[in-house]
C-alpha positions as CSV (number, residue, x, y, z in Angstrom):
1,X,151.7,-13.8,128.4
2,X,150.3,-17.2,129.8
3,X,152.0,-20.1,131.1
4,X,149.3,-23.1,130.7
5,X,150.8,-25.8,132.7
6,X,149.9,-29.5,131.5
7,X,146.9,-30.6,133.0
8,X,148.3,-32.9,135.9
9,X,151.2,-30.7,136.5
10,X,152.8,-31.6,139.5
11,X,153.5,-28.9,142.2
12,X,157.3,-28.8,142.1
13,X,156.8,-27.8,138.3
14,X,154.5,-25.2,139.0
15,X,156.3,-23.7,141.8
16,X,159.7,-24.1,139.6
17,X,157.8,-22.2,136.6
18,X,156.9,-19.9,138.7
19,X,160.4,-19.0,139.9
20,X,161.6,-18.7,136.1
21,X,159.0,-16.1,135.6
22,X,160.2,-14.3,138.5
23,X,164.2,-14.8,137.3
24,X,163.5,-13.4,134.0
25,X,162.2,-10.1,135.9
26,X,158.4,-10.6,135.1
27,X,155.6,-10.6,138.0
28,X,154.0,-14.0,138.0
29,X,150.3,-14.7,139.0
30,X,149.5,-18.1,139.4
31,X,146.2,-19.1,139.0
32,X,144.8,-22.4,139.8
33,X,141.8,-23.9,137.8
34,X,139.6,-26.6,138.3
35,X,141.7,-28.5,135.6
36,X,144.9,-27.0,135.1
37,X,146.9,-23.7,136.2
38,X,148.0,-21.1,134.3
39,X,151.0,-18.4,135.4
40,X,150.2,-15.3,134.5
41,X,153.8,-13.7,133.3
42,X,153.4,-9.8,133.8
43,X,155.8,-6.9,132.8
44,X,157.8,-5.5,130.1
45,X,159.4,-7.7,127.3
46,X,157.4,-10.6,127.7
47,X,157.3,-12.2,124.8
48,X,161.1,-12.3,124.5
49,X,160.8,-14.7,127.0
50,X,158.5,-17.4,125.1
51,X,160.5,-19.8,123.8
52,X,162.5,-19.9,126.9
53,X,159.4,-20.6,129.0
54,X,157.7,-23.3,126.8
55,X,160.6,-25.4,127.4
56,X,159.7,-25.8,131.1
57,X,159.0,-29.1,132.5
58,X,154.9,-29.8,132.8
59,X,154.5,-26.4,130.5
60,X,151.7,-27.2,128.1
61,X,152.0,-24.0,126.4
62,X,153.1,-20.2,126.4
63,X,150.3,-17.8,125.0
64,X,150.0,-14.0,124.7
65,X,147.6,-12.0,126.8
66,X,145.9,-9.7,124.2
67,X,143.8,-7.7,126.3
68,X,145.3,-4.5,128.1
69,X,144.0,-6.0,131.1
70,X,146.4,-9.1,131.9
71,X,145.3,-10.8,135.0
72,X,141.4,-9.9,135.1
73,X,141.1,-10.8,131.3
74,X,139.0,-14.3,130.4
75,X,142.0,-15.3,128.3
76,X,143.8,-15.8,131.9
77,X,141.2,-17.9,134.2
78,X,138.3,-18.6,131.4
79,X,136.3,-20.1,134.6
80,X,134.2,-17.6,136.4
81,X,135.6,-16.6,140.1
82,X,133.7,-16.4,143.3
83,X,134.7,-14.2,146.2
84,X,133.9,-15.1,149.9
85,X,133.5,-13.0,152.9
86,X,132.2,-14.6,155.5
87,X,128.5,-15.1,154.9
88,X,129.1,-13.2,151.4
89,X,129.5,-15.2,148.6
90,X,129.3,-14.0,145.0
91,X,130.2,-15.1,141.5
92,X,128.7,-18.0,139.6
93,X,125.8,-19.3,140.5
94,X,126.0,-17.9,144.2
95,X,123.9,-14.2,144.0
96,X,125.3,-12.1,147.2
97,X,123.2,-9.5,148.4
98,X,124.3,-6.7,150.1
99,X,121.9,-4.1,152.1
100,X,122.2,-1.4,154.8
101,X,121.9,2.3,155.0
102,X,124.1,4.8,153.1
103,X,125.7,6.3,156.2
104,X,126.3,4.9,159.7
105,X,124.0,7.6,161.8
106,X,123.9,5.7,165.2
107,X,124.6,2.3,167.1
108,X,120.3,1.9,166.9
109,X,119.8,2.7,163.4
110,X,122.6,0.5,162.1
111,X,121.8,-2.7,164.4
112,X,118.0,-2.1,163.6
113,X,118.8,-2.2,160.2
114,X,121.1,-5.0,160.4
115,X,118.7,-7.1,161.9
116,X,115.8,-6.5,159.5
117,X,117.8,-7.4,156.4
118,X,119.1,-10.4,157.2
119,X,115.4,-11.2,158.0
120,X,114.8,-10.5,154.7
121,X,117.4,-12.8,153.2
122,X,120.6,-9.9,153.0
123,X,123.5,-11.8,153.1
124,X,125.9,-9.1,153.8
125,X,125.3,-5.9,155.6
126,X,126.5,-2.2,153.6
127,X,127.3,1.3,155.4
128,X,129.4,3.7,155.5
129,X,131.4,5.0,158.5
130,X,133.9,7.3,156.2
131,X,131.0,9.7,153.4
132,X,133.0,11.8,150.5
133,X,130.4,14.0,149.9
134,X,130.4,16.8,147.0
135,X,130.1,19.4,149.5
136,X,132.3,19.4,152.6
137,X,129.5,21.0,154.8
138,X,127.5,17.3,154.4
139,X,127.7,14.5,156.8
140,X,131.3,13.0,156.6
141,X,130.5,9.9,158.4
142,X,130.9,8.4,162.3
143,X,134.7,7.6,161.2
144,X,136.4,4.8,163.6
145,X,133.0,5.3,165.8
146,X,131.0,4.1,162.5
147,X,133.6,1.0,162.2
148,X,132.9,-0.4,165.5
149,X,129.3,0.2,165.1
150,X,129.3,-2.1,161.9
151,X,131.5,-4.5,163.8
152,X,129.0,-4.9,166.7
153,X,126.1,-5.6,164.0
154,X,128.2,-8.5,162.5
155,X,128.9,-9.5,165.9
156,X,125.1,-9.6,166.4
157,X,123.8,-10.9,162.8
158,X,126.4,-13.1,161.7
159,X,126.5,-10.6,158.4
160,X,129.5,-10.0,156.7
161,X,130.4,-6.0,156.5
162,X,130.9,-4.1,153.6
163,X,132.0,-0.4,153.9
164,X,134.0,2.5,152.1
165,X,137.8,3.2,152.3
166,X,138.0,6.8,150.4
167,X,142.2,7.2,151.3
168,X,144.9,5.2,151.5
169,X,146.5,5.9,155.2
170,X,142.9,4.6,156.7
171,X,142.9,1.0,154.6
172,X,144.6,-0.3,157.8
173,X,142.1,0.8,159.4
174,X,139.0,0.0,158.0
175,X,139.9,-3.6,157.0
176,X,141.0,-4.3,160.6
177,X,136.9,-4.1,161.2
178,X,135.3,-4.5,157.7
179,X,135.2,-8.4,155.6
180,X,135.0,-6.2,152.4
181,X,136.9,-3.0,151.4
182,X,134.6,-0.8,149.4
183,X,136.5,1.6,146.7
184,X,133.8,4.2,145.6
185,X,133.2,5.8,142.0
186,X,135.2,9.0,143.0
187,X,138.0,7.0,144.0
188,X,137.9,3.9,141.0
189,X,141.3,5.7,139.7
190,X,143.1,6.7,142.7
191,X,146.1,4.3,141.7
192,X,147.7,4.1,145.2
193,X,144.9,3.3,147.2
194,X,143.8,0.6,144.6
195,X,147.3,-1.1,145.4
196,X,146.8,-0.3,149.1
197,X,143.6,-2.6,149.1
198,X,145.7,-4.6,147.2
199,X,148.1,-5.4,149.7
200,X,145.5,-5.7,152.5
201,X,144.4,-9.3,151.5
202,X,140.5,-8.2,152.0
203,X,138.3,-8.8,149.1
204,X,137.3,-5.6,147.5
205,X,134.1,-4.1,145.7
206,X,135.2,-2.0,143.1
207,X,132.8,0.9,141.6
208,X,132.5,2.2,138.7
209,X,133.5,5.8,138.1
210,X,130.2,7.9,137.2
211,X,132.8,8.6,133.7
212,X,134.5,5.8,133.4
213,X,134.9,3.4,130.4
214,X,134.6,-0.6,131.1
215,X,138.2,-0.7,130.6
216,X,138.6,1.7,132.6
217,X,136.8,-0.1,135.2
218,X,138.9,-3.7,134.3
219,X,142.3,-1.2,134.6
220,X,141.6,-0.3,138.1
221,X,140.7,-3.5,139.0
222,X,143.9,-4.6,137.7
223,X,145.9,-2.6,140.1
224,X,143.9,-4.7,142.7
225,X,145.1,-7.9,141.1
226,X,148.3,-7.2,140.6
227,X,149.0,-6.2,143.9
228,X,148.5,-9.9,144.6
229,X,144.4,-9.7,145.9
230,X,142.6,-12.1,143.7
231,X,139.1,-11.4,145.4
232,X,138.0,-8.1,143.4
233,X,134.2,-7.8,142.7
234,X,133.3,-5.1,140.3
235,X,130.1,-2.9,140.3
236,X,128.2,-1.1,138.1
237,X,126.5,2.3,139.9
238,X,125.2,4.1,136.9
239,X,127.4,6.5,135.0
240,X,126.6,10.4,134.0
241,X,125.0,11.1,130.7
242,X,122.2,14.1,129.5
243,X,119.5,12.0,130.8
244,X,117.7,13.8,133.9
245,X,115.1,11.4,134.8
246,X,117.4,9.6,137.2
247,X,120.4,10.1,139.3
248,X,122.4,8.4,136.5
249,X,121.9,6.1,133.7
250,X,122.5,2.5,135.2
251,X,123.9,0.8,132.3
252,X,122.9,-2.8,132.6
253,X,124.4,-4.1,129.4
254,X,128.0,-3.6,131.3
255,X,127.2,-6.9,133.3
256,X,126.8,-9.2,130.1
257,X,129.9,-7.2,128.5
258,X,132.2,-7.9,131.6
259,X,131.3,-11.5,131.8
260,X,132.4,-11.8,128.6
261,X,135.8,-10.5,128.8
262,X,136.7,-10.9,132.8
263,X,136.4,-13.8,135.2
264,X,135.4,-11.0,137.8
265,X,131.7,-10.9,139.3
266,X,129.8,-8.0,138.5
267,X,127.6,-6.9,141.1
268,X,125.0,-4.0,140.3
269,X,123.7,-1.0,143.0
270,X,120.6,0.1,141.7
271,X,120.3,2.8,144.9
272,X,122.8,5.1,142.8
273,X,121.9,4.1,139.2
274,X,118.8,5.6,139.4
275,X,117.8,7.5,142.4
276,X,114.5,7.0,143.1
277,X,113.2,4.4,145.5
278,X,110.5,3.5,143.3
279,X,113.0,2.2,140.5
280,X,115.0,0.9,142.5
281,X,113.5,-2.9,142.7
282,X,112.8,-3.3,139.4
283,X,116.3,-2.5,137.8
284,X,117.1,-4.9,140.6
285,X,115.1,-7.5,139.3
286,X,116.6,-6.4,136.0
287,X,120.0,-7.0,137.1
288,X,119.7,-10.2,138.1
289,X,118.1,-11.0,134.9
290,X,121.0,-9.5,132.9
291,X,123.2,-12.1,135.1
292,X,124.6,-10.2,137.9
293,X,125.8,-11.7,140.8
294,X,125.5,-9.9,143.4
295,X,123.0,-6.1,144.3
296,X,123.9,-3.4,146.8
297,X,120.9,-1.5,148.0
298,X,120.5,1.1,150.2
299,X,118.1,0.3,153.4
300,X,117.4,2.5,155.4
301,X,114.4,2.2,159.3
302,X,112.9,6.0,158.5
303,X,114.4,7.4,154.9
304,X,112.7,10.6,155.2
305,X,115.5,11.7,158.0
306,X,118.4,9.9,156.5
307,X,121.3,11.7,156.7
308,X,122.3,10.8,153.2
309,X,120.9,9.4,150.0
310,X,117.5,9.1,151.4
311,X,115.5,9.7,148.8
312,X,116.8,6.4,147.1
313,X,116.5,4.0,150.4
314,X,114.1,1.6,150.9
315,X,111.8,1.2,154.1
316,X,112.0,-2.2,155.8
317,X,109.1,-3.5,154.1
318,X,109.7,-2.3,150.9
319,X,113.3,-4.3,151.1
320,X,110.9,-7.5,152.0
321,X,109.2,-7.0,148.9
322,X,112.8,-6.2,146.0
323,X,113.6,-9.5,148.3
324,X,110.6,-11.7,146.7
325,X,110.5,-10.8,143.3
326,X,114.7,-10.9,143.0
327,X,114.3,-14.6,144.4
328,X,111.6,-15.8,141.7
329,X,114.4,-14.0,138.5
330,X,117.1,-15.6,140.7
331,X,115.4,-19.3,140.2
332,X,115.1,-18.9,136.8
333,X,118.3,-17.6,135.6
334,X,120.0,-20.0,138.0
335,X,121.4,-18.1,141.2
336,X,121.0,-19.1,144.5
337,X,120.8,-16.4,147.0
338,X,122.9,-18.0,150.4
């Protein structure tokens, strides 16, 4: 349920409220508006508990939370969030846009990259140092090498660094080097490392399983949230269905669907949803027309020898141009790309 605390609600009576949630055995999760805050109270029994709680001093009201999802849910925080890494910023009207190669290969590739996306206008540099591949015999990534590679190109560009966690003993880790913690489609239900990135206090980009329901999707993120990490970003990768024509079938109705239902920004990676470097700028055009807020796209100096995902990494120049045209459907839907 929801404690909406009166607007003007001093902060003794929040911070008493939200030690009467905790005494009755629930989890609270304040959450502070632009106008008011609301606790949310999370855990079993809840609504025994109403009566008690509306009687709190500065409590406006006491509300259930009716979707399964308590803390990402609308009904909780009806105002949209924005989550900031550095010079990442997505959610709103602010349109983050993420680029890099697929896999870390070398110091020169990653830098070389680095350096020609934020030319472009990236505002947040993607790669991975730790690849779960489907066969065990592909490139598994630079590891701690990779890190401090992605580290050096911040360090250099000023870009914030996005890259993959795949287990829960390396979240340490990676977040000592990365602004955001990537969770990957194979991994969107592997519970404990969701509550591991949780506790890390790094915002997180959630993906999509290639399987997985929407709620599904606002589930995992919950495990995120209520492990106290309020800066979760969710992404839609494509998901597997009897089409063959691309990778997968990047279902762009999901980002109108979670706005509706989740304060969460919804960024879209049209590398993965289709597969083809050719698609790949105009479902990113698309994307920010459906009201995304943020793309991941795979870049890449010389895809042909990529050591992954090649075939759905753009050259330099063909980055330049998914650049232009997503700035003239960013001015019209009302994102600003900074």
């Amino acid at each position: 349920m929801i404690v909406v605390m009166k607007k003007g609600a001093t902060k003794e009576q929040i911070e008493h409220m939200i030690r009467r949630v905790e005494e009755l055995g629930l989890k609270a999760h304040p959450i502070y508006g632009t106008e008011r805050t609301v606790i949310a109270a999370i855990g079993e029994k809840r609504d025994e508990h109403r009566a008690s709680l509306e009687s709190g001093a500065g409590v406006a009201e006491v509300v259930p939370i009716l979707a399964p999802y308590k803390v990402a849910s609308r009904e909780v925080k009806p105002e949209p969030t924005v989550v900031r890494a550095g010079s990442l910023s997505v959610g709103n009207c602010h349109l983050g846009m993420i680029a890099g190669p697929c896999s870390v290969e070398s110091a020169e590739q990653t830098l070389q990259t680095a350096r020609a996306v934020k030319a472009a206008g990236a505002t947040a540099l993607r790669g991975g140092a730790f690849k779960p591949r489907t066969s065990p015999y592909s490139f598994q990534g630079l590891k701690e090498e990779g890190l401090k590679i992605l580290a050096a190109a911040r360090e250099e560009t000023g870009l914030a660094v996005v890259t993959e966690v795949i287990s829960e003993g390396d979240v340490p880790l990676v977040a000592g080097y990365a602004d955001v913690l990537q969770i990957g489609a194979r991994n969107m239900q592997n519970y404990r490392l969701l509550e591991a990135v949780g506790e890390a206090g790094k915002p997180v980009l959630l993906k999509r399983g290639a399987s997985a329901t929407l709620d599904e999707l606002l589930l995992a993120a919950e495990y995120i949230l209520n492990a106290g990490n309020p800066q979760v970003m969710l992404c839609e990768r494509g998901i597997r269905t009897f089409e063959t024509h691309t990778r997968f079938t990047l279902a762009l109705s999901a980002v109108p669907y979670l706005h509706d239902r989740t304060h969460l920004p919804v960024v879209v990676d049209p590398s993965h949803g289709t597969g083809h470097t050719s698609l790949v700028a105009p479902m990113a055009a698309a994307a920010v027309a459906a009201g995304a807020d943020g793309l991941i796209v795979e870049v890449h100096p010389d895809p042909e020898t990529a050591l992954s995902d090649g075939y759905q990494s753009l050259t330099f120049e063909e980055f330049e141009g998914l650049m232009e045209l997503v700035r003239r459907v960013a001015e019209a839907v009302g994102k600003q790309i900074e």
